[in-house]
N, C-alpha and C positions, 0 to 999 in steps of 0.2 A: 775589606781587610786582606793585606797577602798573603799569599800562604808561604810556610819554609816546608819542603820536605829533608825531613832529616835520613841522612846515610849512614845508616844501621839497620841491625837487625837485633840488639841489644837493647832489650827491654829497661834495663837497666838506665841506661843512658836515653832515652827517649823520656823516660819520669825526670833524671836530672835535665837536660835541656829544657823542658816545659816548666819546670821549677825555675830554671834561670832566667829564663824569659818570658815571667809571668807580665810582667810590668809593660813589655813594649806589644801593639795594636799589633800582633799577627796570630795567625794560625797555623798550630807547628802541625806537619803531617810525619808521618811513616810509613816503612812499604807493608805494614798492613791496610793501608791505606789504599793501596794498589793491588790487588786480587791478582792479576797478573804479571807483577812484576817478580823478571826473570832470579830464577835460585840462585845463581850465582853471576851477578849483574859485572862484579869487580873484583879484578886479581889485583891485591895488594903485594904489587912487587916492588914498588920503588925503594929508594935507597936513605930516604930520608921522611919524618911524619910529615916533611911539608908536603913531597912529592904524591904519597900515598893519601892525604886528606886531598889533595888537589885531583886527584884521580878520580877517587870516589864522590865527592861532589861532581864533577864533568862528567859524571857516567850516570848518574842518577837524573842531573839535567836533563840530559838527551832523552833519556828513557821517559819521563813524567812531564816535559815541559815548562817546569815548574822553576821555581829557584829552589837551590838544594844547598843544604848546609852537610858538611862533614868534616869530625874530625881522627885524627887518628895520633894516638898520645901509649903513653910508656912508661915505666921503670928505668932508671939510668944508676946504676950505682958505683960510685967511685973506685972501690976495689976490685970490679971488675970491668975498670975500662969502659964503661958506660953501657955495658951489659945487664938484663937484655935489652934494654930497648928498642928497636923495631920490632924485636922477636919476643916481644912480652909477654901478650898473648898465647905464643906457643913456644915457651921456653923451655918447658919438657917433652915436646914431640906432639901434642895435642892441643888444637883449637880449642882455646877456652876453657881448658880445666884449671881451675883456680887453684885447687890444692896442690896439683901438680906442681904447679909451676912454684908453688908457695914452700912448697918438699924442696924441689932442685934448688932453690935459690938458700935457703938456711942452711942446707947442706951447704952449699959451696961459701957460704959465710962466718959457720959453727968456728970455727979456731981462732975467727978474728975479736980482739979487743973492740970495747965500744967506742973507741974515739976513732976506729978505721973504718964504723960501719957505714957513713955520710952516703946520700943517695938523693936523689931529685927525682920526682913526677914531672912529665914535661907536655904540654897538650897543643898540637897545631889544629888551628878550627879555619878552615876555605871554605866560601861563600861565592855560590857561579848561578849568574842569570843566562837565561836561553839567549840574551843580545851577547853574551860572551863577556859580562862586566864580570870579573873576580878581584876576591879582596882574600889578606890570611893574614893571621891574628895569631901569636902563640902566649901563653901562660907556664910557669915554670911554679913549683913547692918544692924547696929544701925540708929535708928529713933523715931523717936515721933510721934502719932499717934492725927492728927488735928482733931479739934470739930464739920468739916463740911468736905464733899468731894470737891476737886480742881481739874481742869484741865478735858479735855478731851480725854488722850492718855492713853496707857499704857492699864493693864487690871488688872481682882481682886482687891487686896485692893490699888492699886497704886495712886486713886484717895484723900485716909485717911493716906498714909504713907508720912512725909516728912524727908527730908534731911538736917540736920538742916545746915552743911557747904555750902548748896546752897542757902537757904529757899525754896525749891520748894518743891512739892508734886512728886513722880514717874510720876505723870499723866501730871504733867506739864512739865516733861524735853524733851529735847531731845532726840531720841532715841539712840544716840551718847554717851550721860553723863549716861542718863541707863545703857547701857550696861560697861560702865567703872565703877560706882559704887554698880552698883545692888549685890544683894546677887548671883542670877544666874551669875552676869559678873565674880565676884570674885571666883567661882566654877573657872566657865573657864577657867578662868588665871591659875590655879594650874593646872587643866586638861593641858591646853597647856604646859606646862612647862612638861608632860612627855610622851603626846600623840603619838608623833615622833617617839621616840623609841619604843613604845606598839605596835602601828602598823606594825613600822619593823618587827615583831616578830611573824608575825602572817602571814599566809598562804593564807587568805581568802580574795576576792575581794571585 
């Protein structure tokens, strides 16, 4: 069976990938997986999620020997110029604090009418074997961004993103309907549509 290792450190996201790819013959890894894999393996500096997935999977590569999967996805919201999107994650000054960022963004939204709140989840997924074969796959979710946080599931903004064909919030669904409509789930679906054969193609366990 091959292995993927995935490029995170987002427990979050390692449960949904393995969710996503319950169905295909691999074995998804993580760098807990890796006892000594270095704390800070990869500076996400680029200037685009594809640049930044492509980075972090070719660093992960090298490090593990492995094939490595990464992606690196976002917030885009139309009133603010597709902000933040690279800067998602740390859109109020801190890695990873959700509420934060979930504070800064309702603030800078609070005055708007709801037909100006329009916003999209966008997710680039790169996939690099140690022979240097890569492949990148992106998924996009249109949504509307609510005037208060909902639900208790999911993570980052999924609590302010809603779905408007369901009315729910990301935080609110199922992790079942997630993964069918999300931005990351529709990455997937294209991924899987050519992973079968990439792997064939590749030497490595």
């Amino acid at each position: 069976m091959k292995q993927i290792v995935l490029a995170t450190r987002n427990y979050d996201k390692v449960r949904e990938f393995r969710e996503l790819l319950r169905d295909i013959p691999v074995r998804i890894l993580s760098y807990d997986d890796f006892p000594n894999f270095p704390e800070t393996a990869v500076i996400e500096d680029g200037n685009t999620f594809a640049q930044n997935a492509l980075k972090k999977a070719r660093a992960v590569c090298a490090i593990t020997g492995k094939i490595a999967l990464a992606d690196d996805s976002g917030l885009e919201v139309d009133a603010l110029d597709g902000a933040p999107g690279i800067y998602s994650s740390r859109y109020a000054g801190v890695e990873g604090d959700a509420r934060r960022n979930i504070a800064r963004l309702l603030k800078e939204l609070e005055e708007l009418p709801w037909e100006q709140r329009g916003a999209q989840f966008r997710c680039v997924i790169a996939l690099v074997t140690p022979s240097g074969k890569e492949m990148v796959v992106e998924g996009i979710c249109r949504g509307r961004i609510t005037e208060a946080a909902r639900g208790n599931g999911g993570f980052g903004y999924d609590p302010v993103f809603l779905d408007e064909d369901s009315g729910l919030t990301f935080a609110e669904m199922s992790a079942e309907l997630k993964n069918k409509i999300s931005h990351r789930g529709r990455a997937m679906q294209e991924l899987k549509k050519i992973l079968p054969e990439f792997l064939s193609m590749t030497p490595y366990p």
